[in-house]
Biopython code that builds the backbone (N, CA, C, O; Angstrom):
import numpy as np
from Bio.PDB.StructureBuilder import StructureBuilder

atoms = [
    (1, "UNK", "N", (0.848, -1.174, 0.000)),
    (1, "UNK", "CA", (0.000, 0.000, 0.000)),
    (1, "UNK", "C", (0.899, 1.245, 0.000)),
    (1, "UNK", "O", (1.933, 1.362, 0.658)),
    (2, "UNK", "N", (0.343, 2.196, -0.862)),
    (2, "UNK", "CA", (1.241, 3.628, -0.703)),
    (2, "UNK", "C", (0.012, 4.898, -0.334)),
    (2, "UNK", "O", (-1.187, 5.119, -0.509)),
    (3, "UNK", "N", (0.954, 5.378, 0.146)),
    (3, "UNK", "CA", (-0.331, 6.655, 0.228)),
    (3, "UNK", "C", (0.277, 7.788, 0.028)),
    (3, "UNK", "O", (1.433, 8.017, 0.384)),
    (4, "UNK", "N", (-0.602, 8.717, -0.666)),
    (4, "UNK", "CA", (-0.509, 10.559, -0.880)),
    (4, "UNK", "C", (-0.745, 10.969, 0.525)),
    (4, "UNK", "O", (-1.417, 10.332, 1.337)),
    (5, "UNK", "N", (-0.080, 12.184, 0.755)),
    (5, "UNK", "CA", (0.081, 12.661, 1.839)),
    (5, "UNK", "C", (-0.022, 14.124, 1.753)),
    (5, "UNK", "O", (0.141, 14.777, 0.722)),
    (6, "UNK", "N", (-0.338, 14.645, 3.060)),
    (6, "UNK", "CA", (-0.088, 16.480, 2.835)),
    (6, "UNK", "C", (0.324, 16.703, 4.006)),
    (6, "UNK", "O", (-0.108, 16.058, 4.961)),
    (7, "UNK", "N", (1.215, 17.640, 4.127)),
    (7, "UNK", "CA", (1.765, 18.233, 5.603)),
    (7, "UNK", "C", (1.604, 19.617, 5.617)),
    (7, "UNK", "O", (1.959, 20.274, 4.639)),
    (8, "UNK", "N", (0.973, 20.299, 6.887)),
    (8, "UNK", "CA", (1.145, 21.479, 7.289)),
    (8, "UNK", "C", (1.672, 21.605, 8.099)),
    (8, "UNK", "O", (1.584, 21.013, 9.175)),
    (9, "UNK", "N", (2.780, 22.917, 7.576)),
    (9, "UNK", "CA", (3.280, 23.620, 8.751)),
    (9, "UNK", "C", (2.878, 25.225, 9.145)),
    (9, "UNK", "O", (2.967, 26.180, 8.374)),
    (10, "UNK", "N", (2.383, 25.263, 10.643)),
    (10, "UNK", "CA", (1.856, 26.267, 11.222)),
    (10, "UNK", "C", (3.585, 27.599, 11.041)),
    (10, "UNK", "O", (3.674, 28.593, 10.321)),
    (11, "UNK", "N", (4.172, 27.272, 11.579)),
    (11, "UNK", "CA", (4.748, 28.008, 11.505)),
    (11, "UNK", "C", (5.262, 28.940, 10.869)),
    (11, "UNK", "O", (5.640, 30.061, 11.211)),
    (12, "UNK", "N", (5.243, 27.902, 9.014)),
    (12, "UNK", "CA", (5.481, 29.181, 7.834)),
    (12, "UNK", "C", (4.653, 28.716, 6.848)),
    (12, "UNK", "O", (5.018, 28.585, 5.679)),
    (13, "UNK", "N", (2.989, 28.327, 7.467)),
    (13, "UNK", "CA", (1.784, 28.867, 7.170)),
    (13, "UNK", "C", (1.650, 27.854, 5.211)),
    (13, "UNK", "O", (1.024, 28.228, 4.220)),
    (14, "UNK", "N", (2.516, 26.595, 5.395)),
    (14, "UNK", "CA", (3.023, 26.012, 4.155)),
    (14, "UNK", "C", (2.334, 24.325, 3.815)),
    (14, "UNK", "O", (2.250, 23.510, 4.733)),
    (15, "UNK", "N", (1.937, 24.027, 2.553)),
    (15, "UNK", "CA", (1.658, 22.708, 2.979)),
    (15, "UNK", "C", (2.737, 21.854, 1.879)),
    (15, "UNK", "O", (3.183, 22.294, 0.819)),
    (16, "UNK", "N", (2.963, 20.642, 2.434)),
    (16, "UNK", "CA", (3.920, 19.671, 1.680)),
    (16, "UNK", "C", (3.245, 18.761, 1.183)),
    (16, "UNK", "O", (2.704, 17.989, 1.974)),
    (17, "UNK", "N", (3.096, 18.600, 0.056)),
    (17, "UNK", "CA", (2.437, 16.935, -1.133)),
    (17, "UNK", "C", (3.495, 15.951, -1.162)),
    (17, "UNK", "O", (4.632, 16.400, -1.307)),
    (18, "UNK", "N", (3.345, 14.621, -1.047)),
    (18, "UNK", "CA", (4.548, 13.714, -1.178)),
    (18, "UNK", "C", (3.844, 12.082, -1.197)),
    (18, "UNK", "O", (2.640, 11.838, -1.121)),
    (19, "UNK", "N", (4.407, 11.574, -1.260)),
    (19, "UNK", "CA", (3.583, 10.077, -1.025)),
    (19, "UNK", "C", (5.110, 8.885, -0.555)),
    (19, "UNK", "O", (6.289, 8.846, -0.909)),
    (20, "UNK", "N", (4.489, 8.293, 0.130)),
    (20, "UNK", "CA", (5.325, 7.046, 0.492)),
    (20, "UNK", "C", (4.443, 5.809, 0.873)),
    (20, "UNK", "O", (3.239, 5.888, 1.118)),
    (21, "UNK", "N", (5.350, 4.393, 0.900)),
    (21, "UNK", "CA", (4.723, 3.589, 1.392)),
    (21, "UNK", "C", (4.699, 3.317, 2.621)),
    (21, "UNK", "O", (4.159, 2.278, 3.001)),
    (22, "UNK", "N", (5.456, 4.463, 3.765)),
    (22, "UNK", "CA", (5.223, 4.751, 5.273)),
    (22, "UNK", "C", (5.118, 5.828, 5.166)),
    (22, "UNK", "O", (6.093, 6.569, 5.042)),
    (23, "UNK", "N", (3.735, 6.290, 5.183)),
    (23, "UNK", "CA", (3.296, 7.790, 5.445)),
    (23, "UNK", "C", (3.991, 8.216, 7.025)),
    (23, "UNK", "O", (4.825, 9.110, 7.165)),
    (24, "UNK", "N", (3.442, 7.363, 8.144)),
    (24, "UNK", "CA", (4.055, 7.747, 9.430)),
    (24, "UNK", "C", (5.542, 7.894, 9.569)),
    (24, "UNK", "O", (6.087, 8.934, 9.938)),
    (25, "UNK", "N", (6.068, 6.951, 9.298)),
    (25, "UNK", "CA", (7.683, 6.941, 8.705)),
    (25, "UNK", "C", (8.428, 8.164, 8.062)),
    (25, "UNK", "O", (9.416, 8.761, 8.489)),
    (26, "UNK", "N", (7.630, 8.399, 6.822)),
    (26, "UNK", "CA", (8.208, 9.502, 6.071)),
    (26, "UNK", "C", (7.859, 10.836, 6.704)),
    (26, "UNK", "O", (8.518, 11.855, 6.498)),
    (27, "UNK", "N", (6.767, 10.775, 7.503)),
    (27, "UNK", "CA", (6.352, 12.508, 8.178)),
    (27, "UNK", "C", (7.881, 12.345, 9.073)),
    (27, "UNK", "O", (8.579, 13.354, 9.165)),
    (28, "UNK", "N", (8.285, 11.233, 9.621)),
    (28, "UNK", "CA", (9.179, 11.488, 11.064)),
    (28, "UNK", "C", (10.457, 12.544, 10.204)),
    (28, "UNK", "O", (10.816, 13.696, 10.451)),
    (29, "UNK", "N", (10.955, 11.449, 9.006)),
    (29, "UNK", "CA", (11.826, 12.035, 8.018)),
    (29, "UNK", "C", (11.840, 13.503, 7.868)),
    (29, "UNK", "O", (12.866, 14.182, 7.879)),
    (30, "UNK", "N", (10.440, 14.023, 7.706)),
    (30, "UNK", "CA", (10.660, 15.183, 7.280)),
    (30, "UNK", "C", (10.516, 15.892, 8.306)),
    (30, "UNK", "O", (10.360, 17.087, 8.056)),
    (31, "UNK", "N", (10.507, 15.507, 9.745)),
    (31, "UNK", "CA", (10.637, 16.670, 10.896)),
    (31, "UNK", "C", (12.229, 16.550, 11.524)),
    (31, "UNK", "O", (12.728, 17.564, 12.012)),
    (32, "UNK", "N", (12.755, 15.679, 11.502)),
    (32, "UNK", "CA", (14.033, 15.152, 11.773)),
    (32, "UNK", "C", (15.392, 16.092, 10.811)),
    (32, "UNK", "O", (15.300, 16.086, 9.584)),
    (33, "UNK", "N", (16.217, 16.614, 11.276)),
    (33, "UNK", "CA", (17.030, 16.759, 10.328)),
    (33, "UNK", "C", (17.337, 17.057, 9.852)),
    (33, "UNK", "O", (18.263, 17.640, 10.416)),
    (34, "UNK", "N", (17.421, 17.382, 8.166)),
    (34, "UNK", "CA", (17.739, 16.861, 6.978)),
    (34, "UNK", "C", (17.785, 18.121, 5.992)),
    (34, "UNK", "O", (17.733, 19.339, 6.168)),
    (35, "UNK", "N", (17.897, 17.347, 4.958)),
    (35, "UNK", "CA", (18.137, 18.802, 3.966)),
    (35, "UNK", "C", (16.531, 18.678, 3.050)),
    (35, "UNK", "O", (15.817, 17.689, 2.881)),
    (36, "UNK", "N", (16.369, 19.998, 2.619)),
    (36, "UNK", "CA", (15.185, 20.156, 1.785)),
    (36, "UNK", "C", (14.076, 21.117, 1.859)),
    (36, "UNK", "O", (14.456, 22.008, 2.620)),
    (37, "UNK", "N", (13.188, 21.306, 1.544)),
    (37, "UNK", "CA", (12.089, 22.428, 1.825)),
    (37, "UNK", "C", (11.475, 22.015, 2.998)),
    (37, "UNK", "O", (11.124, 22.974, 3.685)),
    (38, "UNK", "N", (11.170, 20.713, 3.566)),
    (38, "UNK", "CA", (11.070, 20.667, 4.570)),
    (38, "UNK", "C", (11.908, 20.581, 6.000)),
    (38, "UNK", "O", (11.402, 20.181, 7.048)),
    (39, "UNK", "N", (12.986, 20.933, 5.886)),
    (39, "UNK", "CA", (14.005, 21.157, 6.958)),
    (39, "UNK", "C", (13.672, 22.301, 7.584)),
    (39, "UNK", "O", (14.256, 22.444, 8.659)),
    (40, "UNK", "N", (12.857, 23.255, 7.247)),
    (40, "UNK", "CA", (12.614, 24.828, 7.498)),
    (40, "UNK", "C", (12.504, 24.762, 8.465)),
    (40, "UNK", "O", (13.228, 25.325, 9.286)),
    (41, "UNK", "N", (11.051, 23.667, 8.844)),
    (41, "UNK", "CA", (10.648, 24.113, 10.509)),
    (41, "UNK", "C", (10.409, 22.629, 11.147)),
    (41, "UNK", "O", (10.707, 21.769, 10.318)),
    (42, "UNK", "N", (10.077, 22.231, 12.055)),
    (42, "UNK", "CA", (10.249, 21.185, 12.152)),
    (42, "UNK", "C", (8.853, 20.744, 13.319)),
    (42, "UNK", "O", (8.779, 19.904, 14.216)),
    (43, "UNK", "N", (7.958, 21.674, 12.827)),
    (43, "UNK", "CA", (6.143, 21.309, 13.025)),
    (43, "UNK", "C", (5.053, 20.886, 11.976)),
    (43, "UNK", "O", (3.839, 21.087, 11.956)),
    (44, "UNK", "N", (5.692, 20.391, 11.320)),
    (44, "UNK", "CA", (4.532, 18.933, 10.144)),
    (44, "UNK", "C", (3.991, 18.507, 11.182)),
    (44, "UNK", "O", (4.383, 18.129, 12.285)),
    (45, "UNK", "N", (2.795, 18.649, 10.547)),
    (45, "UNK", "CA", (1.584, 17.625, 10.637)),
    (45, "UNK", "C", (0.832, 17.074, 9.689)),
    (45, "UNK", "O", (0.204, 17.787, 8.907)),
    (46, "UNK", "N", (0.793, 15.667, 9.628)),
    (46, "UNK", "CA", (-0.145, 14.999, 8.462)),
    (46, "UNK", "C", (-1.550, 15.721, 8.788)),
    (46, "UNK", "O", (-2.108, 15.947, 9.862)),
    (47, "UNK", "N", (-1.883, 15.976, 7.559)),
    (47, "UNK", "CA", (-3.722, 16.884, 7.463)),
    (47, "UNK", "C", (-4.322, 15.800, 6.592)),
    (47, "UNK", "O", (-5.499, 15.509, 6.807)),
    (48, "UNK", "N", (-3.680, 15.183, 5.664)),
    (48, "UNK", "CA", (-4.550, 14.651, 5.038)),
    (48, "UNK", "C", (-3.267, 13.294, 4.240)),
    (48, "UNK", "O", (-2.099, 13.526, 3.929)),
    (49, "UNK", "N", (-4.069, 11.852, 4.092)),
    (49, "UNK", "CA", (-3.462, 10.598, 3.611)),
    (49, "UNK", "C", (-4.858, 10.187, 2.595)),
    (49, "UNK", "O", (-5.996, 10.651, 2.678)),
    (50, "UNK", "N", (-4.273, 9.057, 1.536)),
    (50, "UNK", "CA", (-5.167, 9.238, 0.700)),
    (50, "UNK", "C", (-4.315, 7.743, 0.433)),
    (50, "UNK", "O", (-3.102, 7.918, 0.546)),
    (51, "UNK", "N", (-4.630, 6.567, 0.161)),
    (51, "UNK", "CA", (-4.321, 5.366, 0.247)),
    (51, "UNK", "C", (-4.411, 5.134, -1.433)),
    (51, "UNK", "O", (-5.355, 5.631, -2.047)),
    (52, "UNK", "N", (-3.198, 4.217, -2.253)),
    (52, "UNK", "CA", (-3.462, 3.362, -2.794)),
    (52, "UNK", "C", (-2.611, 1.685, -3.287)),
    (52, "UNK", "O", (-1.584, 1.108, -2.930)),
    (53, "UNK", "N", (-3.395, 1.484, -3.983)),
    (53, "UNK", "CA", (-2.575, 0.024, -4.168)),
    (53, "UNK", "C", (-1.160, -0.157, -4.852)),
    (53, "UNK", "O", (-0.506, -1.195, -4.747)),
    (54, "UNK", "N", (-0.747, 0.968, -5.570)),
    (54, "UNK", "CA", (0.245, 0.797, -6.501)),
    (54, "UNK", "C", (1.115, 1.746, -5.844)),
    (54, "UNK", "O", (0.783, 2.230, -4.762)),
    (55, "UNK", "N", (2.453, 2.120, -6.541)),
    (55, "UNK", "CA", (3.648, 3.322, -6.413)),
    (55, "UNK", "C", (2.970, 4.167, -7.253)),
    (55, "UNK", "O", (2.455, 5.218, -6.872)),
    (56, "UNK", "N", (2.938, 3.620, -8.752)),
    (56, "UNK", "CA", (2.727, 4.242, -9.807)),
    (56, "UNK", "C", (0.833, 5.009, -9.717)),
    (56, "UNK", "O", (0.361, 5.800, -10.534)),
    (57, "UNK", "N", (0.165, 4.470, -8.553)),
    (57, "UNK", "CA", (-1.091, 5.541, -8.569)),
    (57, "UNK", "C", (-0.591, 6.757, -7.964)),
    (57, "UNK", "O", (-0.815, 7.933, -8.253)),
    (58, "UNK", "N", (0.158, 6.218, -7.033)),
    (58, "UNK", "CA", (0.562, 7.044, -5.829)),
    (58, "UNK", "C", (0.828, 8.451, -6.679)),
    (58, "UNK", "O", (0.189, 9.466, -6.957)),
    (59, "UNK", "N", (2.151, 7.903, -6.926)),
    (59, "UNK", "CA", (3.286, 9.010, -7.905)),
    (59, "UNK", "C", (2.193, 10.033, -9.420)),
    (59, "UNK", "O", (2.413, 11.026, -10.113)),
    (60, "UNK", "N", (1.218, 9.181, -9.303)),
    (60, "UNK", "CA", (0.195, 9.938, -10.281)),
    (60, "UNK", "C", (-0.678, 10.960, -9.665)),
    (60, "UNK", "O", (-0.865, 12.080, -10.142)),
    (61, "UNK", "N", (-1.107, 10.586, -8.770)),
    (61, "UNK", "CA", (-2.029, 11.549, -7.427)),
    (61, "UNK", "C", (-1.050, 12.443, -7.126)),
    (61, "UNK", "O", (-1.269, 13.525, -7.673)),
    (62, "UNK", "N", (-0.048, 12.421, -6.468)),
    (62, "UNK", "CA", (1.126, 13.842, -5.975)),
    (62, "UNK", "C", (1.113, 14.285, -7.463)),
    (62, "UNK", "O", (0.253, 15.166, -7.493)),
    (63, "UNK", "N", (1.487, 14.173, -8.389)),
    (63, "UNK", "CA", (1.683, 14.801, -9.598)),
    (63, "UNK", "C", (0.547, 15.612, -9.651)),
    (63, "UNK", "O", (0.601, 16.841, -9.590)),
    (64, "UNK", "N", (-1.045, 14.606, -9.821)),
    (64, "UNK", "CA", (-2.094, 15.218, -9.963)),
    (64, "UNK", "C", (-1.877, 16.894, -8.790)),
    (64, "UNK", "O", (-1.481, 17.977, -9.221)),
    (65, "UNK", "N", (-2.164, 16.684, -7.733)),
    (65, "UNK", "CA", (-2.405, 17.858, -6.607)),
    (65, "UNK", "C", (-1.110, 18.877, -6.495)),
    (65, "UNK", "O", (-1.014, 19.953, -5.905)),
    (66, "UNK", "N", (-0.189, 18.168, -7.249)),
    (66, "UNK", "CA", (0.869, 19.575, -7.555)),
    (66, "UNK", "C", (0.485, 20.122, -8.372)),
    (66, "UNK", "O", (0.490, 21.311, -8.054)),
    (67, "UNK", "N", (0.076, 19.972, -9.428)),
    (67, "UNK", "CA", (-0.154, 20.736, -10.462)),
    (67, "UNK", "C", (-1.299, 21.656, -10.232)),
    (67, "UNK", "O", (-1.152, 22.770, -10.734)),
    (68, "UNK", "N", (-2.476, 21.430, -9.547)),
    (68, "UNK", "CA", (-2.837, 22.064, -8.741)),
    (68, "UNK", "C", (-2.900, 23.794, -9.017)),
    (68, "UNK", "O", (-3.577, 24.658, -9.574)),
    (69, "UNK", "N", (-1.432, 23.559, -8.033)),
    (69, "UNK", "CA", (-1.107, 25.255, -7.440)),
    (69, "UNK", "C", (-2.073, 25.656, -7.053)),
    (69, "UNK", "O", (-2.430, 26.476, -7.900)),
    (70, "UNK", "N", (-2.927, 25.614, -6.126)),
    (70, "UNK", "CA", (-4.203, 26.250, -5.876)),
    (70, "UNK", "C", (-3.930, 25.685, -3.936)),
    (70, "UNK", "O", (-4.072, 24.544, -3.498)),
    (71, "UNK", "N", (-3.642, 26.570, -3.383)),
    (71, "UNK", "CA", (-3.560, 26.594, -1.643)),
    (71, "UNK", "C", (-5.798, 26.424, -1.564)),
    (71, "UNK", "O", (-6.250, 25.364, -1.131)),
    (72, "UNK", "N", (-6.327, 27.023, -1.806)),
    (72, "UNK", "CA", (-7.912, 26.870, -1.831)),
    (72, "UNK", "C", (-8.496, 25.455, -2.271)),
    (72, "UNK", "O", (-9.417, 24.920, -1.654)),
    (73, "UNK", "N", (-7.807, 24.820, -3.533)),
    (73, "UNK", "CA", (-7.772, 23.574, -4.141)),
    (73, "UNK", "C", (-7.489, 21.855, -2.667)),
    (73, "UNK", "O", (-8.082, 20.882, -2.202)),
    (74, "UNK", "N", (-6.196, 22.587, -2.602)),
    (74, "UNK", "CA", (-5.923, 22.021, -1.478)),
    (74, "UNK", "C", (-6.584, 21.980, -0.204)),
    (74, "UNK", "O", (-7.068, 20.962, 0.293)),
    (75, "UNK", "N", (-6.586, 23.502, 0.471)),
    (75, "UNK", "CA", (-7.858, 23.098, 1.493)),
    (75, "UNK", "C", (-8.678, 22.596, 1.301)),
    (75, "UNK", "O", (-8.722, 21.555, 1.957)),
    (76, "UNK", "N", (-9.830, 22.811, 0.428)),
    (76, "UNK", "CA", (-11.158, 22.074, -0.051)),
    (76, "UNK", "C", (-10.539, 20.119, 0.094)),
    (76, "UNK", "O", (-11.041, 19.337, 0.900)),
    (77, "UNK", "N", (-9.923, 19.914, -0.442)),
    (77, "UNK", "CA", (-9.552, 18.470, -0.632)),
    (77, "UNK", "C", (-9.427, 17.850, 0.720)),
    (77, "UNK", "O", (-9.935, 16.754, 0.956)),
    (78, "UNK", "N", (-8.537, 18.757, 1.910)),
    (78, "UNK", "CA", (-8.140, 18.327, 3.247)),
    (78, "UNK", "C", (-9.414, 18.492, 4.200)),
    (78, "UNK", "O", (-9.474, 17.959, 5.307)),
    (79, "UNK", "N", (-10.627, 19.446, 3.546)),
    (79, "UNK", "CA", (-11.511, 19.731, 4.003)),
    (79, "UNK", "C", (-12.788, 18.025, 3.967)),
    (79, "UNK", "O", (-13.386, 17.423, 4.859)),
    (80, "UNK", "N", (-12.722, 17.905, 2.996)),
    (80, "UNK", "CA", (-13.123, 16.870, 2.564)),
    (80, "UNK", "C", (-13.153, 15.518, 3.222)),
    (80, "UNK", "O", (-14.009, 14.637, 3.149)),
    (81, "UNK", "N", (-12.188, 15.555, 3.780)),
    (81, "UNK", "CA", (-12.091, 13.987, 4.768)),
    (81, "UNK", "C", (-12.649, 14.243, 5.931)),
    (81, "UNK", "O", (-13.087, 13.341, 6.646)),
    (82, "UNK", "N", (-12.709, 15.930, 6.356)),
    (82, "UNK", "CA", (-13.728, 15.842, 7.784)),
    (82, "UNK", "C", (-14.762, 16.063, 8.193)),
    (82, "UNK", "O", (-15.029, 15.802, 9.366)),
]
sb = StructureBuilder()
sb.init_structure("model")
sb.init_model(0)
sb.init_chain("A")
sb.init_seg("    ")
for serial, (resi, resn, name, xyz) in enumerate(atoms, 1):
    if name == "N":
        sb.init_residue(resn, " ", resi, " ")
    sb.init_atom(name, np.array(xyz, "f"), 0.0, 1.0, " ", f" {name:<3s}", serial, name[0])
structure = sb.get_structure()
């Protein structure tokens, strides 16, 4: 199983698209550490997971919601699961 993912961070008001096949795993990654756009701050929170069977759906969905560009697009979507 893989899942799409979104992270907000409160602090610089930002959200992150990504997918892995350890969503919990990969959030730790990106608060831990490291180099990248998410190294900034180190308050991620998963807002929203979105499950599927393949890599290749996965990697199609993050593509899909990047392209996006729409912060409103995105809320509505994270809005959606609650």
């Amino acid at each position: 199983m893989y899942y799409v993912y979104i992270l907000y961070s409160q602090l610089i008001d930002k959200y992150y698209i990504g997918y892995s096949a350890d969503a919990d795993g990969r959030l730790y990654k990106h608060i831990v550490k490291h180099k990248g756009f998410t190294a900034q701050v180190s308050d991620w929170k998963m807002v929203y997971r979105e499950p599927f069977e393949s890599k290749i759906e996965a990697m199609s969905r993050e593509k899909q919601l990047k392209k996006w560009k729409s912060r409103v697009a995105i809320e509505n979507l994270i809005r959606s699961i609650g």
